[in-house]
C-alpha positions as CSV (number, residue, x, y, z in Angstrom):
1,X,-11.0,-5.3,-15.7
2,X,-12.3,-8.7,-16.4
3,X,-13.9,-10.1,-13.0
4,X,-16.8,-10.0,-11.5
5,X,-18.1,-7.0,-9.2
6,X,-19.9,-6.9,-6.1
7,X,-23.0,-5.4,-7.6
8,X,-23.4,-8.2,-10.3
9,X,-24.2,-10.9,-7.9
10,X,-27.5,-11.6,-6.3
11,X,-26.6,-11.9,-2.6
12,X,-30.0,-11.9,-1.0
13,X,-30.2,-14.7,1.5
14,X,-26.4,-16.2,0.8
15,X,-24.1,-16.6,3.1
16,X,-20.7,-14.3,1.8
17,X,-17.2,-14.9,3.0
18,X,-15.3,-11.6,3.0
19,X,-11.7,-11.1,2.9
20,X,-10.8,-7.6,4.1
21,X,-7.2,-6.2,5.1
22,X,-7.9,-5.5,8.3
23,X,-4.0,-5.4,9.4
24,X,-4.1,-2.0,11.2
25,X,-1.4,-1.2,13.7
26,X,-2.5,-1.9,17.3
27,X,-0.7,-1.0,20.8
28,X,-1.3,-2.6,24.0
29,X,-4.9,-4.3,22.8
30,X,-5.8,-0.8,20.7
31,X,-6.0,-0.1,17.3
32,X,-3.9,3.4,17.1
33,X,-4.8,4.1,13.4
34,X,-8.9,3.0,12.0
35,X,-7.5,4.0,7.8
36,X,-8.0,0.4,6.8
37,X,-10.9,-0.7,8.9
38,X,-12.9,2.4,7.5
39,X,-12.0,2.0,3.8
40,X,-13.6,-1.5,4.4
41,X,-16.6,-0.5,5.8
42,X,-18.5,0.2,2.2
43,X,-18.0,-3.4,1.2
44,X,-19.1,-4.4,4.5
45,X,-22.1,-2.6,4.7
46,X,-23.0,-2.9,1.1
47,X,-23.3,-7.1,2.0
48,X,-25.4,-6.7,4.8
49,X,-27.7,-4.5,3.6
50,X,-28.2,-7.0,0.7
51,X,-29.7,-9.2,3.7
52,X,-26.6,-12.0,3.1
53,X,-24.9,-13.7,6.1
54,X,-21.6,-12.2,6.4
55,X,-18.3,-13.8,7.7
56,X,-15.4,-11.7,7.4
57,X,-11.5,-12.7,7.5
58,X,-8.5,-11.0,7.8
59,X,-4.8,-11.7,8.5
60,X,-3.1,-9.1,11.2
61,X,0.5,-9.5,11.5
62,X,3.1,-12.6,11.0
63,X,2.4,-14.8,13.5
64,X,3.8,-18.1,13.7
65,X,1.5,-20.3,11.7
66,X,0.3,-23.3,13.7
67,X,-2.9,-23.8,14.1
68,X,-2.7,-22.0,18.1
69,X,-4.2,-18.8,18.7
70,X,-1.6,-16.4,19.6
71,X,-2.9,-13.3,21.8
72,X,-0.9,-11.0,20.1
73,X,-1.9,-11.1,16.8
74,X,-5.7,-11.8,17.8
75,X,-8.3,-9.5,15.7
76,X,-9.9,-9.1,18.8
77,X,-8.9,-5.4,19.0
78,X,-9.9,-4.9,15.6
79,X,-13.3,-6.1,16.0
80,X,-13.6,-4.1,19.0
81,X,-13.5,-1.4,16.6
82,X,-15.9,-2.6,14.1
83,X,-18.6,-2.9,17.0
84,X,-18.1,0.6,17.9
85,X,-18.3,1.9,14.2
86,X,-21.4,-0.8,13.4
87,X,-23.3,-0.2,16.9
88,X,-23.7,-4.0,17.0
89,X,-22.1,-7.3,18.6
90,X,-19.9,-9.1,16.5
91,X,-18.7,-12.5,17.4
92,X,-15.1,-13.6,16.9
93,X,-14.4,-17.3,15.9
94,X,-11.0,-19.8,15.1
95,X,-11.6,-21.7,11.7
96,X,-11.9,-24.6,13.7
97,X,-14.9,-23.5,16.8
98,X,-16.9,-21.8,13.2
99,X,-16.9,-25.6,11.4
100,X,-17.8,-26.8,14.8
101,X,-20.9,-24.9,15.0
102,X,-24.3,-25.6,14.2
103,X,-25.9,-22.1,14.2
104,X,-23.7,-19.0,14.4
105,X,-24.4,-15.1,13.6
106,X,-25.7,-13.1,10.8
107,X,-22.3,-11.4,11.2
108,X,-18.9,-12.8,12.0
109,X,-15.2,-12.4,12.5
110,X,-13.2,-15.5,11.6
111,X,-9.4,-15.3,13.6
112,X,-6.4,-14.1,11.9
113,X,-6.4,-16.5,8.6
114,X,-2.1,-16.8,9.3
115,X,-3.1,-19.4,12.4
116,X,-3.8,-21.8,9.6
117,X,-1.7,-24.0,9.1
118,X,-1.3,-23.7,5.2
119,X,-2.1,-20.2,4.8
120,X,0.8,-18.6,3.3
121,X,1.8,-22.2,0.8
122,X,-1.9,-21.6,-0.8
123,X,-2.7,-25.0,0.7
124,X,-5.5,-26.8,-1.2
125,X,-6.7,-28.1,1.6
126,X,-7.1,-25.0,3.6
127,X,-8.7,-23.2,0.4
128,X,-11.3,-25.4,0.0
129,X,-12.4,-25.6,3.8
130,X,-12.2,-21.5,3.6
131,X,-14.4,-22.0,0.3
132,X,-17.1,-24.1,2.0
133,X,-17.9,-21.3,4.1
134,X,-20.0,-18.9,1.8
135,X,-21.5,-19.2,-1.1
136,X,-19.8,-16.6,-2.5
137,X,-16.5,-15.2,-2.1
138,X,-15.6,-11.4,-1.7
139,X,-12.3,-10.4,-2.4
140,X,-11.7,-6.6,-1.0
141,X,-7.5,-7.3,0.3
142,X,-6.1,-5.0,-2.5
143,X,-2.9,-4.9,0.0
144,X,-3.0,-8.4,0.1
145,X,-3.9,-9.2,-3.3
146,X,-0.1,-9.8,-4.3
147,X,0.3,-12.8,-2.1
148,X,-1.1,-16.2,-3.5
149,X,-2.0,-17.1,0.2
150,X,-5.2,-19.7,0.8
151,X,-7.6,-16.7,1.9
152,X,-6.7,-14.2,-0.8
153,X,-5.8,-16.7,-4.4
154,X,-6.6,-20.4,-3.4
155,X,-10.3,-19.6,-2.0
156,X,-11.0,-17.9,-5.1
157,X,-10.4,-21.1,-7.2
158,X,-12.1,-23.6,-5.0
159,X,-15.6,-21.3,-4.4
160,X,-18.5,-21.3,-6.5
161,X,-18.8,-17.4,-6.8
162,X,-15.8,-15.1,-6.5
163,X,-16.0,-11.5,-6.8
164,X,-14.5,-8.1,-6.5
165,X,-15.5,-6.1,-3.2
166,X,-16.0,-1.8,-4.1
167,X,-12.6,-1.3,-2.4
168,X,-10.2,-3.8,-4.6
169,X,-12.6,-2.0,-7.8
170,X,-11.8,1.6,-6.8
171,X,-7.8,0.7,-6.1
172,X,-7.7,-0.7,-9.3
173,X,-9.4,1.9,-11.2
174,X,-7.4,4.5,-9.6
175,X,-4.1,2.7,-10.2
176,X,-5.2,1.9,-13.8
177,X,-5.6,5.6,-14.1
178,X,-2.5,6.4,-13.5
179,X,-0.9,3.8,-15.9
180,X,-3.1,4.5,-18.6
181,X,-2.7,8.5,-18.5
182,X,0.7,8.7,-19.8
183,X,0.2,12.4,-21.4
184,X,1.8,14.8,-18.6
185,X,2.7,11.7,-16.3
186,X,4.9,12.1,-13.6
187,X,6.1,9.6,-10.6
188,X,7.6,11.2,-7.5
189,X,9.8,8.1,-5.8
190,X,11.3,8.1,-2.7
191,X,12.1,6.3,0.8
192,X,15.2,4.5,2.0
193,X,16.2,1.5,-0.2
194,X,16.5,2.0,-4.2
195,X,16.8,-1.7,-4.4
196,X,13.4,-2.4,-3.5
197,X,12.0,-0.2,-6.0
198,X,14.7,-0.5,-9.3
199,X,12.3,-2.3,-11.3
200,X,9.7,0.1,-10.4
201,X,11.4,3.0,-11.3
202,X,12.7,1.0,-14.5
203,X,9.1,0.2,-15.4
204,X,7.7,4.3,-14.6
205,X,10.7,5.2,-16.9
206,X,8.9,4.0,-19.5
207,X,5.5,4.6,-19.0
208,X,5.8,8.3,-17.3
209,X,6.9,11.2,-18.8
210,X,9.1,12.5,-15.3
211,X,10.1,10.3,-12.7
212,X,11.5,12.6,-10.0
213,X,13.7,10.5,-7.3
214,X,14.2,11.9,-3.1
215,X,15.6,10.2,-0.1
216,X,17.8,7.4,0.4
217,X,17.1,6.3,-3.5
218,X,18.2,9.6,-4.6
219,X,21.3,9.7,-2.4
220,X,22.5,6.6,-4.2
221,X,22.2,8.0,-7.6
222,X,24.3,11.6,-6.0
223,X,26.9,8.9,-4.9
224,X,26.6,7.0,-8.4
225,X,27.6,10.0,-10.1
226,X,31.1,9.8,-8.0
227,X,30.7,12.7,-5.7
228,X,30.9,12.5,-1.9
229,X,27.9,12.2,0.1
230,X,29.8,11.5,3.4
231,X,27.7,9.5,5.9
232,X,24.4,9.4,3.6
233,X,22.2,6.4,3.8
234,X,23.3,5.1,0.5
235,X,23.2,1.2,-1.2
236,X,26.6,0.3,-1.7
237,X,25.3,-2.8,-3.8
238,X,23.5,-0.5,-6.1
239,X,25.8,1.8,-7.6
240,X,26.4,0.2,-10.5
241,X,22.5,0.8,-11.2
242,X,22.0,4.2,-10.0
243,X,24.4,4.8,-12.6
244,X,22.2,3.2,-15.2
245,X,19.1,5.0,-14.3
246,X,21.7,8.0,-14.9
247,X,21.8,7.9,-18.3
248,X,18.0,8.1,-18.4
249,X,16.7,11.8,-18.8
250,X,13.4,11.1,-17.3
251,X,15.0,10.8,-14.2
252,X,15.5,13.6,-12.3
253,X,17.5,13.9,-9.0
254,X,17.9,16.9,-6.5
255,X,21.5,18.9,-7.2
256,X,21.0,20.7,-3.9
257,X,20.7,19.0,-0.5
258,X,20.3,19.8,3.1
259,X,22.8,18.1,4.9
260,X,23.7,18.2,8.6
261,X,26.2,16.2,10.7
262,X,23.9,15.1,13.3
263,X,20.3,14.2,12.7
264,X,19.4,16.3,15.6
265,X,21.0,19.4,14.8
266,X,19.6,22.0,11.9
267,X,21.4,21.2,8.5
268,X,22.8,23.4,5.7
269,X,22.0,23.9,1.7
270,X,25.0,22.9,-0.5
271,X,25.1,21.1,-3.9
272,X,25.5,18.1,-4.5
273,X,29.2,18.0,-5.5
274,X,30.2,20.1,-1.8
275,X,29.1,17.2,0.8
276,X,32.0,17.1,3.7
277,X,32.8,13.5,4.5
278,X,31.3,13.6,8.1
279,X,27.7,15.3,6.4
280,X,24.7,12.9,5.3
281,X,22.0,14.2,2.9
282,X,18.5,14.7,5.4
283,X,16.7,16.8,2.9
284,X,15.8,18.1,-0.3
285,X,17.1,21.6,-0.5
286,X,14.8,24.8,-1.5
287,X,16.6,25.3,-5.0
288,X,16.6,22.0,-6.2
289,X,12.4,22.8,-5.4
290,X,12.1,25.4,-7.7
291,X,13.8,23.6,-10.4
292,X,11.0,20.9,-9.6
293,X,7.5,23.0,-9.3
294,X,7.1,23.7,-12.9
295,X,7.1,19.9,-13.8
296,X,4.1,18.9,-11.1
297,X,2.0,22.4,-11.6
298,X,1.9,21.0,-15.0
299,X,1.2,17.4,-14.4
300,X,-1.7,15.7,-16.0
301,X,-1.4,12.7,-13.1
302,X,1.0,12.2,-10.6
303,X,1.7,9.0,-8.5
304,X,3.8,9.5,-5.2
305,X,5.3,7.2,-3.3
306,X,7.6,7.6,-0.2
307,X,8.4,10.3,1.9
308,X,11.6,12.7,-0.2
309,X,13.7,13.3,2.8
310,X,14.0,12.2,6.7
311,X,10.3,14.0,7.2
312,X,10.0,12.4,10.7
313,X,12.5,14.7,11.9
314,X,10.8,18.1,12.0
315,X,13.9,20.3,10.6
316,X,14.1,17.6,7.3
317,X,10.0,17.6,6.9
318,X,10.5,20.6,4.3
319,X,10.9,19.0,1.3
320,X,8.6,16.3,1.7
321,X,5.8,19.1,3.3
322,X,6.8,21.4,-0.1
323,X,6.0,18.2,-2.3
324,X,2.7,17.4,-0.9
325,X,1.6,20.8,-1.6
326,X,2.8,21.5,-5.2
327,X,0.9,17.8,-5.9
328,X,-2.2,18.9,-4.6
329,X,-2.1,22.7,-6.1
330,X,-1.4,21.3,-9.5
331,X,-4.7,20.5,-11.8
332,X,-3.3,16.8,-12.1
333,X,-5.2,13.7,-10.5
334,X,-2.7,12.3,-7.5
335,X,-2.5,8.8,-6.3
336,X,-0.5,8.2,-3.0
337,X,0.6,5.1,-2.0
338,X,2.4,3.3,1.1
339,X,2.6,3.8,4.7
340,X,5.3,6.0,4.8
341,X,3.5,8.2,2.4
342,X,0.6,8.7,4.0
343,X,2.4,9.5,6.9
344,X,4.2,12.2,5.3
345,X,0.7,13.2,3.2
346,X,-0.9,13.3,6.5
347,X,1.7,15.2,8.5
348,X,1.8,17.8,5.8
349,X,-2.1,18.5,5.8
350,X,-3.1,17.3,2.3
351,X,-4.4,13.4,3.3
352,X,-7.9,14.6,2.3
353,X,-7.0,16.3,-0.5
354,X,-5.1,14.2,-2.8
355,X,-7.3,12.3,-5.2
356,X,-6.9,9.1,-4.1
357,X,-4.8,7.5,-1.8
358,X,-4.4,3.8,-1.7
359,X,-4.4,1.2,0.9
360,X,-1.7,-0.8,-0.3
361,X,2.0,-1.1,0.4
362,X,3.3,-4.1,-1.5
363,X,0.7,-4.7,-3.8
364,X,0.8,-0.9,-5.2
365,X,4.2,-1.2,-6.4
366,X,4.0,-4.4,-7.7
367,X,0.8,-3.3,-10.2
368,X,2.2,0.2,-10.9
369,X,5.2,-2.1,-11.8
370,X,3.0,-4.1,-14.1
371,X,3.6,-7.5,-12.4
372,X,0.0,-10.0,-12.3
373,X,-1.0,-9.9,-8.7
374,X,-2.3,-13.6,-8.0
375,X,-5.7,-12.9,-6.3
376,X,-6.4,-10.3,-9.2
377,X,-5.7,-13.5,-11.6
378,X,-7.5,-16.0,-10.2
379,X,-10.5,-13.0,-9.9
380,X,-10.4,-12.8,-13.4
381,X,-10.3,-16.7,-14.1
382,X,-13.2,-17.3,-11.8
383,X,-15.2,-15.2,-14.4
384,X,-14.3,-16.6,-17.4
C-alpha cells in the first residue's frame, strides 16, 4: 500500500495524536448508533497498550467553523460512550485549553477539530499546531480520508511520524480486494440520485464483470429507455446518460417493478413498459429477482452499495431483503458500503454476515471509483 502501519512504529513512551471518525449520529445528548465508535476501538486500544500518551480527535457534524464551541456538535456524548466501553475517565479539551496546559492525561479527547478555524481549507497554520501535539500521527478516518481537511491531510505533512491506524489498513485491504478480483466481479448499485454515482458506475463498468442497478438510479435508466414511469423518482438532468450506460451490457436493470400509487398502500408487479402515469416504481419485482440470483450465487466478489428499492417502507423492503440474502448465500467475498446500506443490510439480518462492511460513505465511492484520496496520499508521501 505504500505507508506506514501502526505496528511498524515504536510507540513506547510517545505521545500519539489519533484521528478517528467518530461522527456517529446522536439524539438529545445520546449517541443512538455505537458502529463507528466500536470499529475504532482496536486502534485505540492497540496505542494504549503500547504504553503511549494518547490524544484522540474527531470532527462530528458541520458546525459553523469559528473558533466557539457549539453545544450541539460537542463530542461530549461521544466520549460518554468511550468511558462506558473503556471503564475509565476520559477528559474532553478545545485545541486552545489542551496548548494551555502544562500537564494533561494519559488519555484525551480534543473537541470537534471543525471549531477550528482552518479546518476544512487545510490551513498550514492549523496543521502544524495539530502536528505539535504527538510525536506521531495516527491516521484511522477512512470516512474522512477523502477530504484534504487540517486533521486528516495537512497534519500528516507537518508531523514527524505519520502512520496508518488497523482500521484505515483493513478498509483498504478489503476495498483493494474488491478492485483487484475482477474474475466473477459483480457491483450491486443503488439509492436515489444516479448523478452522484455516474462515474462510479462508469468506472465498475470497466473493472466488474456485472454491475446490476435498483432504486431511484435504476428508474432513470427505465425512463431513459422512453417508457413511462409515471411519478417515479427519476433525474430529469440525467437522461441523456442513463441512456449511455444503456448501451453497455454489463449493466443490468430490473424489467419488472412494483409500483403503487401511494407509498402507503401495497403495490403491484408490472413490467417495465406497463407503468400508469399516476404509479411510481417502489420496488424491485420478484421476476426481475430470478433473472438476477444466478449472477450473485456465482459471484467471485460482490460490492453493494445502496438500498434497491424504498426498503424503509415495509411493503417495498422485499427486494432489497431478497438481495441481502442471495449476497450472503453466494461463495463470493461481499463488501457493503454506506449508511443507507447498512441500514438495509441490517434490517434484513445479514450485517454480521457479510464479509466486510465498511465505515465509509463518501470516501468508499470515491476509491472504488479509483479517485487518490488526499489523506491516503499524503500517508504514502510521509513514508517515502
Amino acid at each position: 500500500m505504500g505507508y506506514k502501519k501502526l505496528n511498524e512504529i515504536d510507540l513506547s513512551n510517545k505521545s500519539v495524536l489519533l484521528r478517528l471518525d467518530l461522527n456517529a449520529p446522536i439524539e438529545n445528548g445520546t449517541v443512538t448508533n455505537q458502529e463507528r465508535i466500536i470499529r475504532s476501538l482496536p486502534t485505540l486500544n492497540y496505542i494504549i497498550e503500547s504504553g503511549a500518551r494518547l490524544l484522540i480527535m474527531s470532527h462530528l457534524g458541520r458546525p459553523e467553523e469559528n473558533g466557539m464551541l457549539q453545544q450541539n456538535f460537542s463530542l461530549a456524548p461521544v466520549v460518554k460512550e468511550l468511558e462506558q466501553l473503556l471503564n475509565r475517565r476520559i477528559p474532553l479539551y478545545s485545541l486552545d485549553e489542551l496548548e494551555s496546559l502544562e500537564h494533561a492525561s494519559n488519555l484525551l479527547v480534543i473537541e470537534n477539530t471543525r471549531f477550528n478555524i482552518g479546518e476544512k481549507t487545510n490551513d498550514i497554520n492549523l496543521s502544524k499546531r495539530l502536528a505539535s501535539l504527538g510525536d506521531v500521527f495516527v491516521m484511522d478516518a477512512f470516512a474522512t480520508s477523502h477530504r484534504a481537511h487540517a486533521s486528516t491531510t495537512g497534519v500528516i505533512t507537518c508531523s514527524d511520524e505519520a502512520c496508518a491506524g488497523l482500521l484505515l489498513d483493513e478498509e483498504l485491504n478489503a476495498l483493494t480486494k474488491v478492485k483487484e478480483d475482477s474474475k466473477g466481479s459483480v457491483a450491486i448499485l443503488g439509492g436515489a440520485k444516479i448523478s452522484s454515482k455516474l462515474s462510479l458506475i462508469d468506472s465498475l463498468s470497466n473493472s466488474m464483470e456485472k454491475v446490476i442497478l435498483g432504486g431511484g438510479i435504476a428508474n432513470t435508466c427505465i425512463a431513459a429507455m422512453g417508457v413511462e414511469v409515471g411519478k417515479s423518482l427519476i433525474e430529469e438532468s440525467m437522461l441523456s446518460e442513463a441512456k449511455e450506460l444503456l448501451k453497455n451490457p454489463k449493466i443490468i436493470i430490473p424489467d419488472s417493478v412494483v409500483v403503487s400509487e401511494d407509498p402507503n398502500r401495497p403495490g403491484r408487479v408490472t413490467s417495465v413498459n406497463s407503468i400508469n402515469q399516476n404509479e411510481a416504481i417502489f420496488d424491485i419485482a420478484p421476476n426481475s429477482l430470478i433473472d438476477i440470483e444466478p449472477i450473485i450465487k456465482n459471484a467471485g466478489t460482490i460490492l453493494w452499495n445502496g438500498p434497491i428499492g424504498f426498503f424503509e417502507k415495509d411493503n417495498f423492503d422485499k427486494g432489497t431483503i431478497q438481495i441481502a440474502k442471495m449476497i450472503i448465500s453466494s461463495k463470493a467475498f461481499s463488501v457493503a458500503g454506506g449508511g443507507d446500506t447498512i441500514s438495509a443490510a441490517d434490517k434484513a439480518g445479514v450485517l454480521d454476515q457479510l464479509d466486510y462492511v465498511s465505515t465509509a460513505g463518501g470516501a468508499f465511492l470515491e476509491f472504488m471509483e479509483g479517485k487518490e484520496l488526499p489523506a491516503i496520499e499524503a500517508l504514502r508521501n510521509k513514508a517515502n
